[in-house]
C-alpha positions in Angstrom: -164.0 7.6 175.3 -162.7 5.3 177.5 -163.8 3.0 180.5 -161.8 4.5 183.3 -163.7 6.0 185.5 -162.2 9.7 185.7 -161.2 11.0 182.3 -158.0 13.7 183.0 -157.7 16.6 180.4 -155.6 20.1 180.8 -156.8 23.5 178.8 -153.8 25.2 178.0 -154.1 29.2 178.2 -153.4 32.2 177.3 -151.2 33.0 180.0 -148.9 30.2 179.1 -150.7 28.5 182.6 -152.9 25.1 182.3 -156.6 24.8 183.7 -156.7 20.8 184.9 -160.3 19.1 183.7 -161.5 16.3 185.2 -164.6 14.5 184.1 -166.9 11.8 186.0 -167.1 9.0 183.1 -169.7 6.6 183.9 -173.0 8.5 182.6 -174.7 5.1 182.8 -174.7 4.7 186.6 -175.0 8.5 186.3 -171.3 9.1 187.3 -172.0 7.5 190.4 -168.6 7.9 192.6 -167.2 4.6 193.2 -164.3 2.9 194.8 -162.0 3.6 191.4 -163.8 7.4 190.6 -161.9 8.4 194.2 -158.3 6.3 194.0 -158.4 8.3 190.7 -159.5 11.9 192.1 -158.0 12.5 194.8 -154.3 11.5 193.6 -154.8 13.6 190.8 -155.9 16.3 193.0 -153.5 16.4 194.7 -150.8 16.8 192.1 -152.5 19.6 190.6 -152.5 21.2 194.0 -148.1 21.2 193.6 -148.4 21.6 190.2 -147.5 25.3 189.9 -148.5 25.6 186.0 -151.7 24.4 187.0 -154.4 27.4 187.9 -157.4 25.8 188.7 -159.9 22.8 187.8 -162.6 22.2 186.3 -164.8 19.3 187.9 -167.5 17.6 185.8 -169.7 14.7 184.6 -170.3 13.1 181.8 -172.9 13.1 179.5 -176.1 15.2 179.2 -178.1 13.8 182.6 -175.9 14.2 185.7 -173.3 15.5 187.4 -173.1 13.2 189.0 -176.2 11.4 191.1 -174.2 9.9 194.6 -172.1 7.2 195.5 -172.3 3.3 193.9 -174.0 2.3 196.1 -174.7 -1.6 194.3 -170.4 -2.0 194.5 -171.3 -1.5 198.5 -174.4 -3.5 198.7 -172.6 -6.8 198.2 -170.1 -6.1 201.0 -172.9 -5.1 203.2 -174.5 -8.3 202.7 -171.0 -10.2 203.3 -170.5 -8.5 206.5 -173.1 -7.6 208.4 -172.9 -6.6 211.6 -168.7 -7.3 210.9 -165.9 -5.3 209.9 -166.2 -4.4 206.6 -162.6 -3.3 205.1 -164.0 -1.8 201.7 -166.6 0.3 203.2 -163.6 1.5 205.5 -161.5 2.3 202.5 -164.1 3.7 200.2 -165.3 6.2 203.0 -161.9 7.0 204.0 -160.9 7.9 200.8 -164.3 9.5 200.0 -164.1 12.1 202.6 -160.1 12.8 201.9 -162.0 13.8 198.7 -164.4 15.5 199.8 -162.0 17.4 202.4 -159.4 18.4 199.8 -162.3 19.5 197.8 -163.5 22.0 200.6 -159.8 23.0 201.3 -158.2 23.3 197.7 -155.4 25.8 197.5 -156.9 26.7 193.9 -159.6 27.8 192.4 -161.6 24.6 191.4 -164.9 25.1 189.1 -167.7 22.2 189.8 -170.0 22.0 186.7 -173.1 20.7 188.7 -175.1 20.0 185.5 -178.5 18.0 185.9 -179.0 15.9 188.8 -176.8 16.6 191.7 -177.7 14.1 194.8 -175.6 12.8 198.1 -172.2 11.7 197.2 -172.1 14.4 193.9 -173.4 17.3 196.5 -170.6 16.1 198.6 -167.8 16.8 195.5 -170.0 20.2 194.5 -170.6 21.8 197.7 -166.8 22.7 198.7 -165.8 24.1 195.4 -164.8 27.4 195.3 -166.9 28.0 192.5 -170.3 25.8 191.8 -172.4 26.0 188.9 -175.8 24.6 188.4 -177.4 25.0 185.2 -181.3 25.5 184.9 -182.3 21.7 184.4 -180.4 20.9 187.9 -182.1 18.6 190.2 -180.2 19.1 194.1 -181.0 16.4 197.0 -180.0 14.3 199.8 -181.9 11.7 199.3 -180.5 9.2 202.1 -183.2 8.8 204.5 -185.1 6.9 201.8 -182.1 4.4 201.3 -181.8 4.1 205.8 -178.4 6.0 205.2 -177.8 10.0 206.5 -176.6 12.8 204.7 -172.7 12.3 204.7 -169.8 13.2 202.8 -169.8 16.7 205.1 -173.8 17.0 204.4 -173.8 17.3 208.4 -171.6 20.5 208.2 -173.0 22.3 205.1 -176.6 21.2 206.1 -176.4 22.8 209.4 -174.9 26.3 207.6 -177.6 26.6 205.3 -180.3 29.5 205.8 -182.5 29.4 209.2 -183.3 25.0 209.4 -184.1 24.6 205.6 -180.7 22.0 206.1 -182.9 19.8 208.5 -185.5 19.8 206.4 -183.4 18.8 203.6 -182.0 16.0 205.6 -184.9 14.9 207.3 -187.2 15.2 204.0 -184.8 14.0 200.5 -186.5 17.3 199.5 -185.9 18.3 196.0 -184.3 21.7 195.2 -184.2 23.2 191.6 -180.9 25.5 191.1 -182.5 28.8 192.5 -183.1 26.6 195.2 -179.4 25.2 195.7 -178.2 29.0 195.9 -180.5 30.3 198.4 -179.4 27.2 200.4 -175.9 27.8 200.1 -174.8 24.8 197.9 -174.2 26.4 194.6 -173.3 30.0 193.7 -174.3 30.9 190.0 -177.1 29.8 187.0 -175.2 29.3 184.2 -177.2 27.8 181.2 -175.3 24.2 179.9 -175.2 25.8 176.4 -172.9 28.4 177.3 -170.3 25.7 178.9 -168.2 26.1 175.6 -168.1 29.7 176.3 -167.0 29.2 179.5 -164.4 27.0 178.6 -163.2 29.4 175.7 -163.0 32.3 178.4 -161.0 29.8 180.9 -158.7 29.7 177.8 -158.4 32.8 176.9 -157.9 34.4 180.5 -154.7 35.8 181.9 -154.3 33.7 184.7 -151.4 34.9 187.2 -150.7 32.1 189.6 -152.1 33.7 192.5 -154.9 31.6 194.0 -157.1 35.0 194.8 -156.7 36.6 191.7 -157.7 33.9 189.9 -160.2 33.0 191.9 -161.9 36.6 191.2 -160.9 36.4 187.2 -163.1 32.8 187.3 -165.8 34.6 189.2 -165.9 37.4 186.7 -166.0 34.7 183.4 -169.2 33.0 185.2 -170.9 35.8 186.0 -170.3 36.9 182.4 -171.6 33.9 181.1 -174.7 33.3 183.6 -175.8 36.9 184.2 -178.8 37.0 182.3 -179.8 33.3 183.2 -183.2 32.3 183.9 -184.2 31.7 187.6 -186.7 29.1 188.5 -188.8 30.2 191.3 -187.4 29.0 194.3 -190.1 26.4 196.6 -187.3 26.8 199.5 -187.6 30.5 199.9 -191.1 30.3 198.9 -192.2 28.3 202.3 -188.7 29.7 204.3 -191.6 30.0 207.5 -193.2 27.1 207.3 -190.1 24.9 206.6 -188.7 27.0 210.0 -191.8 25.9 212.1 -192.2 22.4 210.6 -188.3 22.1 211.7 -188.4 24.5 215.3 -187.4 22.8 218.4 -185.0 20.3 219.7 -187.0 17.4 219.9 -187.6 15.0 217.2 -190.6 13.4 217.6 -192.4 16.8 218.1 -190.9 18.1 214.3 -191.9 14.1 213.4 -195.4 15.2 213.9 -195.6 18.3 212.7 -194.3 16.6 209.0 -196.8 14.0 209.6 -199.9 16.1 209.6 -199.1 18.6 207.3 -201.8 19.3 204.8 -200.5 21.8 202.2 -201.7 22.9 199.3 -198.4 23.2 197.5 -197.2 19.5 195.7 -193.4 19.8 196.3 -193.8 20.1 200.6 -196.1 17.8 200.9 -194.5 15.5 199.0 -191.5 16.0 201.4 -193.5 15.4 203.9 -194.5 12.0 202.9 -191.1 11.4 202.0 -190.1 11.9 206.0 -193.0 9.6 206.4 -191.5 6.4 204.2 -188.2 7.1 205.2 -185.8 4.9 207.8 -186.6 5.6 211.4 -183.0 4.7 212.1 -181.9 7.5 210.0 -184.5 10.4 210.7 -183.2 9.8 214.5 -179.1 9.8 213.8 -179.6 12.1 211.6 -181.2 14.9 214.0 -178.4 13.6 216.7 -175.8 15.1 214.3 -177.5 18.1 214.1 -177.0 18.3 217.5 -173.4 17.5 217.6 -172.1 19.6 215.0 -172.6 22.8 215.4 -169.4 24.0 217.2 -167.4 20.9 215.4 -164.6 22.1 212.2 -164.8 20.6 208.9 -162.3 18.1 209.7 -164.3 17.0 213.0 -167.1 16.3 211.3 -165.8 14.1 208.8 -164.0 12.0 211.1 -167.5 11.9 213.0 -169.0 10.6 209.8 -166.7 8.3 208.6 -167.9 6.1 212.2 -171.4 7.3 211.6 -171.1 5.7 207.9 -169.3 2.3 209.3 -171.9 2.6 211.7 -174.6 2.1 209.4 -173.2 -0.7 207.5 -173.5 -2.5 210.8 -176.9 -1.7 211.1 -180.0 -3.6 208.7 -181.6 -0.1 207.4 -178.9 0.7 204.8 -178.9 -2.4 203.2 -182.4 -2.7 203.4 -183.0 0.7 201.9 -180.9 -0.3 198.9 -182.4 -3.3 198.2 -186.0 -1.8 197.9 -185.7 1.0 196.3 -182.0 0.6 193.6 -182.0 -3.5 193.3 -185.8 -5.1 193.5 -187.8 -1.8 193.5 -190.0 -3.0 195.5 -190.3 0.2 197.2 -191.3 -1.9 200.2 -188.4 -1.4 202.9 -188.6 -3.1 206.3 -187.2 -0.5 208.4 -186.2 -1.5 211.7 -186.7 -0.2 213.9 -190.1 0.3 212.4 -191.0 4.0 214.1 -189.1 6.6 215.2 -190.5 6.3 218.9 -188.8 2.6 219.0 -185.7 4.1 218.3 -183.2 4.0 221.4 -180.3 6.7 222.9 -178.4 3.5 222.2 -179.1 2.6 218.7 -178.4 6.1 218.0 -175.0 6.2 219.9 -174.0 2.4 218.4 -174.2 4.2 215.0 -171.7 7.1 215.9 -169.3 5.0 218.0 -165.8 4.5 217.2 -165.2 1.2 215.3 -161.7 0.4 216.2 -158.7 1.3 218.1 -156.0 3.5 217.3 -155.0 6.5 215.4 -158.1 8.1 213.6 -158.4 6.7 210.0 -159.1 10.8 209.4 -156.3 11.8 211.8 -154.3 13.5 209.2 -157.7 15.8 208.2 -156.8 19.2 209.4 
């Protein structure tokens, strides 16, 4: 095992066609994505895409814990600090390059299986949720958890939030709530159970399977080897479907500081929403307010759209205090202690909203060529 941050491997199969495997390799940070995980990716990505021998991928993490739990965000901390309010060329690079990622992900001419094994949270939601085919196992743990850190959920969490079922997707955004893998289906963002010690199986069956070449063929043959593998999987009870309703009220309505208050009085009975709840409480202002305004925004917007509408949104905040802020207290001195600012959502401005989403240079989109 080596250092680099993406480990490249290719099963060879039956059908004299090659299965591309790419593994996340830095279970210490929990495979957070950084700066090298995506210069590696998405070249390689891409040259599977023209690689006719090659009949899908396989995306996964390593180690037993994660898939992979978000973005690094301690390699962005120091250039938030060096910046400030300035232009910051690495968070332009990283987020440009993230959501090319994420984009080809979403778009990928082939089938391409994401093993979302054990925690999956912001940036490795981001790599999961576009796959063709996403797997959770039973131990998964599913979030966006960026209003705690005064960030928003990015790398397309504004489009696949908004699709999932009735406004569970504001709640998720507005709350870090976290799902379980029943959960993570009936929300949309993963498709099948499978249990982790039935990966070799499936990795035998990708082997063994005669692959054709044709991208909807195979696409049903890989669909057919998971269900064969997770059919008789174990479901957790789902919380999400469980309180559907009351997540619908809590979430109803088009203004923010109504749904603010409904959170901040609930009383419930049940541990995991009221414990969302209180998560909405502690959380950044600043992000429970830009975060609603892209709810708004995005509901008529295509995939492409969106991104290029968060990659100012995510500049946007590394101008702003909250993000850094957020990091320090809760990943560097734990202090658990952020000083949001603004400190209450009823201080926050139309403009400090609209300074977060605003274009950040001239020119060409960065994102132009996203289609």
């Amino acid at each position: 095992m080596t250092d680099q941050a993406v480990l490249f491997d290719e099963i060879a199969t039956a059908a004299g066609m090659r299965f591309g495997v790419a593994t996340l390799n830095a279970p210490a940070s929990l495979n957070a994505v950084s700066m090298d995980t995506v210069r590696l990716l998405l070249p390689k990505l891409r040259a599977w895409a023209r690689d006719d021998g090659i009949v899908g991928v396989l995306l996964q993490g390593a180690g037993e814990k994660a898939f992979c739990a978000g973005g690094d965000l301690r390699q962005l901390y120091r250039t938030l600090l060096d910046c400030g309010p300035g232009r910051n060329v690495h968070a332009e690079d990283f987020f440009r390059q993230e959501y090319e990622l994420d984009h080809l992900i979403h778009t990928y001419p082939k089938p391409l299986l994401c093993w979302g094994h054990g925690i999956v949270m912001g940036g490795g939601l981001g790599l999961m949720a576009g796959a063709s085919h996403r797997v959770v196992t039973p131990q998964g743990r599913i979030a966006m958890p960026e209003i705690g850190i005064g960030f928003y959920p990015d790398v397309g969490g504004s489009w696949f939030l908004r699709r999932a079922p009735g406004r569970t997707g504001l709640f998720l955004a507005l709350t870090a709530a976290k799902l379980n893998a029943t959960d993570a289906i009936f929300c949309g963002l993963a498709d099948i159970v499978v249990p982790q010690e039935r990966k070799a199986q499936v990795l035998d069956a990708i082997g063994g399977a005669a692959w054709r070449g044709d991208a909807r063929a195979d696409r049903a043959t890989l669909s057919r080897l998971l269900a064969q593998a997770g059919g008789d999987a174990e479901h957790p009870p789902s919380k999400v479907r469980e309180h559907f309703d009351t997540i619908n009220a809590l979430m109803a309505g088009e203004d923010l500081l109504e749904i603010a208050q409904r959170l901040r009085t609930l009383r419930s009975g049940d541990p995991w929403l009221q414990a969302a709840a209180q998560a909405f409480g502690r959380g950044s202002p600043g992000s429970a307010a830009v975060t609603f305004e892209l709810w708004q925004r995005v509901p008529r917007m295509s995939l492409a759209e969106v991104f290029r509408l968060e990659y100012w949104t995510s500049l946007g905040f590394c101008a702003h205090t909250d993000f850094a802020e957020g990091i320090r207290a809760l990943l560097l001195d734990k202090d658990r202690n952020p000083k949001w600012n603004p400190a209450t959502l009823e201080e926050v401005t139309p403009g400090f909203v609209e300074d977060h989403l605003r274009p950040r240079a001239e020119g060409p989109h960065p994102l132009a060529g996203l289609v």
